[in-house]
N, CA, C and O of each residue as an XYZ file, in Angstrom:
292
protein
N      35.391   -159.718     36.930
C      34.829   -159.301     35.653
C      33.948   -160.420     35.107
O      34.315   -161.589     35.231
N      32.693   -160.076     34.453
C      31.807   -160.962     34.247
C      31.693   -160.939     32.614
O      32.599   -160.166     32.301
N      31.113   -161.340     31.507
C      30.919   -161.279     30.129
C      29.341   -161.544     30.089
O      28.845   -162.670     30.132
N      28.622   -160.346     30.001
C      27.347   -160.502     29.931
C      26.935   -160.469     28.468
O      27.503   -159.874     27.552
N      26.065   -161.064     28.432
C      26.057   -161.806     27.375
C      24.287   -162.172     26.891
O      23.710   -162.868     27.727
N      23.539   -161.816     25.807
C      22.433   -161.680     25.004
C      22.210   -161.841     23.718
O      23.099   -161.662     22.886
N      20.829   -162.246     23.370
C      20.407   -162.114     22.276
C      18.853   -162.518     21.981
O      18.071   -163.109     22.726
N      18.674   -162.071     20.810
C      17.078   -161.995     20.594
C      16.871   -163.691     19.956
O      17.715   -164.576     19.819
N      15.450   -163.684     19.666
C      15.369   -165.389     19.589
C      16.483   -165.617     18.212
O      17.341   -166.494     18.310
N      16.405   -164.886     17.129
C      17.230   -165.380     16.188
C      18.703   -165.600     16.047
O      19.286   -166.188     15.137
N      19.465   -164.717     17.672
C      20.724   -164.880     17.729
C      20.872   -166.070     18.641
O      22.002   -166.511     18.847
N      19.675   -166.698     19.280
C      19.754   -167.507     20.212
C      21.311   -168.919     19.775
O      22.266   -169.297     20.452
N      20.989   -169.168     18.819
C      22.579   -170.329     18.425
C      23.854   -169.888     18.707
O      24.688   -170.461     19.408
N      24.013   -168.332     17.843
C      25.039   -167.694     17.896
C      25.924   -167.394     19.365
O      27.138   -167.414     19.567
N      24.841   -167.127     20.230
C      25.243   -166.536     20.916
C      25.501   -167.907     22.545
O      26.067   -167.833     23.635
N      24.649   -169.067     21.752
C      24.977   -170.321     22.543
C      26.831   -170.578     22.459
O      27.685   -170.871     23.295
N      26.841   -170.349     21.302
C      28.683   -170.624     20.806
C      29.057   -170.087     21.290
O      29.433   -170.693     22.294
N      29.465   -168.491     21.358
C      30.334   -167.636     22.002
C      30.100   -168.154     23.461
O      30.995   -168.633     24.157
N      29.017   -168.029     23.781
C      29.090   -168.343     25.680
C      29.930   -169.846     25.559
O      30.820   -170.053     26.384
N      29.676   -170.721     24.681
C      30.659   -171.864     25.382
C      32.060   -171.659     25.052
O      32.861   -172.245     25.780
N      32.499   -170.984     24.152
C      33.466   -170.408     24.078
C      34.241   -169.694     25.425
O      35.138   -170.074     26.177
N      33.765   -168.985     25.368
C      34.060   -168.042     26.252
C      33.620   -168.726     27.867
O      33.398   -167.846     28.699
N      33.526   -169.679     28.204
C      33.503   -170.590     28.866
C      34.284   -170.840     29.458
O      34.617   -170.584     30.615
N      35.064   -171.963     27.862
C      35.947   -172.558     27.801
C      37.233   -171.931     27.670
O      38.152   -172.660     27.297
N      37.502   -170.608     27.925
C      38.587   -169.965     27.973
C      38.720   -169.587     29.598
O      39.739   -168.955     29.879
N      37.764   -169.914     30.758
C      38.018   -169.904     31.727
C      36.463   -168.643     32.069
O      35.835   -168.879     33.101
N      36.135   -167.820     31.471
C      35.339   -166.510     31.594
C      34.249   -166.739     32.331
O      33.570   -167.749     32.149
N      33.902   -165.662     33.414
C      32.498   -165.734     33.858
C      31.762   -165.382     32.805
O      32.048   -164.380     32.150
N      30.686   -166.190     32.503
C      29.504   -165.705     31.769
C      28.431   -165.637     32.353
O      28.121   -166.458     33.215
N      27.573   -164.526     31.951
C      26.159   -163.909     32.161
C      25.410   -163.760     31.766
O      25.024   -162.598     31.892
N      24.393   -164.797     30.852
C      23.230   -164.679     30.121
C      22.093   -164.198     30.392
O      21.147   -164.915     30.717
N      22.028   -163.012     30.303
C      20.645   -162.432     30.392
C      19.287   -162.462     29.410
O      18.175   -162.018     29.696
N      19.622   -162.984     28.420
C      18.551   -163.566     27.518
C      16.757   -164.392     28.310
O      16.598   -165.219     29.208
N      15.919   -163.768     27.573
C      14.628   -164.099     28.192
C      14.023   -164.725     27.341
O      14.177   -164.194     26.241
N      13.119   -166.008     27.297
C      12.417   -166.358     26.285
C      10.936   -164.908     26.040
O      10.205   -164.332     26.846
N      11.103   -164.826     24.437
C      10.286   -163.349     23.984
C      11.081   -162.042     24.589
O      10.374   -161.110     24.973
N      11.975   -161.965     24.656
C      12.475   -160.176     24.411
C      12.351   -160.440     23.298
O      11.999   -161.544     22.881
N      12.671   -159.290     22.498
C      13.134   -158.565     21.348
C      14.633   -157.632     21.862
O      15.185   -157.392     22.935
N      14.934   -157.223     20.047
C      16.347   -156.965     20.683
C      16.482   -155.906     21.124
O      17.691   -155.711     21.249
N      15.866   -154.992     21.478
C      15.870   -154.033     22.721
C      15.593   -153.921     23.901
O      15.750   -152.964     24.659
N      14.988   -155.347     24.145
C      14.714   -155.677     25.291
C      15.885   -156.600     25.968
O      15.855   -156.742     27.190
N      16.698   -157.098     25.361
C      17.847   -157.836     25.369
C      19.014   -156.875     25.774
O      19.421   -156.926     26.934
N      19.636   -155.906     24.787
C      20.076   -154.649     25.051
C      19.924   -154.057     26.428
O      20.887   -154.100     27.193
N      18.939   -153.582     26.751
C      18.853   -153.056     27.548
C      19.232   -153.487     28.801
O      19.848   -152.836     29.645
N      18.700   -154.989     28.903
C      19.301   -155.806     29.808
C      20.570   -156.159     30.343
O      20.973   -156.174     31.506
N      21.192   -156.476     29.124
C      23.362   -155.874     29.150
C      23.140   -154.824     29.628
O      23.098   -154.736     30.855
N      22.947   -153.795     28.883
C      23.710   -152.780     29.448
C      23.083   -152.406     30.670
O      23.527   -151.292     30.951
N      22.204   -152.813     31.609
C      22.059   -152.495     32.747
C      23.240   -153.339     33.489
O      23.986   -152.901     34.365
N      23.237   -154.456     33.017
C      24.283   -155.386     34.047
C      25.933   -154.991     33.856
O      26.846   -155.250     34.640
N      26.009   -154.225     32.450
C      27.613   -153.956     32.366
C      27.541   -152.662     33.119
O      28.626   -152.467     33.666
N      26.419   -151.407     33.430
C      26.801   -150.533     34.059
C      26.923   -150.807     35.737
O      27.453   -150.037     36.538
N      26.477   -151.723     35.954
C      26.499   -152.284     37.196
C      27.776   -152.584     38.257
O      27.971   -152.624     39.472
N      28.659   -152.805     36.750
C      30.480   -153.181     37.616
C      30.687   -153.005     36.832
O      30.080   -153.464     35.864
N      32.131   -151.871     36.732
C      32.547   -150.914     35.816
C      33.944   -152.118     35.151
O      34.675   -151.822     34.206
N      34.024   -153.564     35.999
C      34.873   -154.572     34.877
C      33.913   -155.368     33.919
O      34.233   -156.213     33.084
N      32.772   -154.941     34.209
C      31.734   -156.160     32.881
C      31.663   -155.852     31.762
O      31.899   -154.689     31.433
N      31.451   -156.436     31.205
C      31.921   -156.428     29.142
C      30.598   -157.460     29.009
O      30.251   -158.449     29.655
N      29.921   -156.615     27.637
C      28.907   -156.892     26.757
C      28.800   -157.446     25.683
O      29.793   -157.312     24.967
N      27.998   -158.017     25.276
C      28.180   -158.917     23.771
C      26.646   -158.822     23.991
O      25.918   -159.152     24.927
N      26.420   -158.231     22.744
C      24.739   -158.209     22.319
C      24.715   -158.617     21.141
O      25.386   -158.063     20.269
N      23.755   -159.906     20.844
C      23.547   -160.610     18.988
C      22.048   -160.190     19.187
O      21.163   -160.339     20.029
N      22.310   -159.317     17.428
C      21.040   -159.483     16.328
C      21.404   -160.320     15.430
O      22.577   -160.428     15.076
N      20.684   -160.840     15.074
C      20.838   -162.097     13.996
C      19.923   -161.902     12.941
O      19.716   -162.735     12.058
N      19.383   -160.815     13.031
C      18.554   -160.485     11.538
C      18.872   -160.908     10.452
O      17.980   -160.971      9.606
N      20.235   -161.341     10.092
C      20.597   -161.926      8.559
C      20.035   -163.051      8.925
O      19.319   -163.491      8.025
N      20.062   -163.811     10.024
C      19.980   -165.380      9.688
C      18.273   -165.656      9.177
O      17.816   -166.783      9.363
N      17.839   -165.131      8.865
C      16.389   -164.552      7.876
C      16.302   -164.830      6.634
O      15.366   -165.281      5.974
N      17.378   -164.522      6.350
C      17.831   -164.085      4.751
C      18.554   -165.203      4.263
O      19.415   -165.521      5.084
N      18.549   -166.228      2.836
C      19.222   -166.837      2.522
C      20.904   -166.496      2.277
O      21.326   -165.351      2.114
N      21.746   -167.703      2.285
C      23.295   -166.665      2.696
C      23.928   -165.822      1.232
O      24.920   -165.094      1.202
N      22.967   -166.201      0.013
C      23.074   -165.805     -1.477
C      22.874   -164.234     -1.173
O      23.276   -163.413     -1.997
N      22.334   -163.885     -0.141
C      22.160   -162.196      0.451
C      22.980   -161.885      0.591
O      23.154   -160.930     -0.167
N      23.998   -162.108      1.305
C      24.975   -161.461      1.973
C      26.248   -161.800      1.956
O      27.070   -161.147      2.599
């Protein structure tokens, strides 16, 4: 089982953490992230690789808040 794993440029931090995380718990990780997708282009990319082997698990970040001061949300 693999943890594939994405995000668009603004989840790019977020999604640095979880992968070392998830690392560090022993996990294969699978970054499919491209410099310039967008997040459907990211998306799409998981979910081609989780339909690929029916044990892979997805994690897709939008980070659209991190835009927004945190007084937003």
């Amino acid at each position: 089982m693999a943890v594939i794993i994405g995000a668009d440029k603004a989840g790019t931090e977020l999604k640095e953490t979880v992968k070392s995380y998830l690392i560090e718990l022993g996990k294969e990780v699978v970054d499919v992230s491209k410099e310039g997708q967008d997040f459907v282009d990211v998306t799409l990319a998981v979910a081609k690789e989780v339909t690929s082997n029916e044990e892979n698990l997805g994690i897709v970040i939008d980070a659209l808040l991190s835009y927004f001061p945190p007084s937003l949300y």
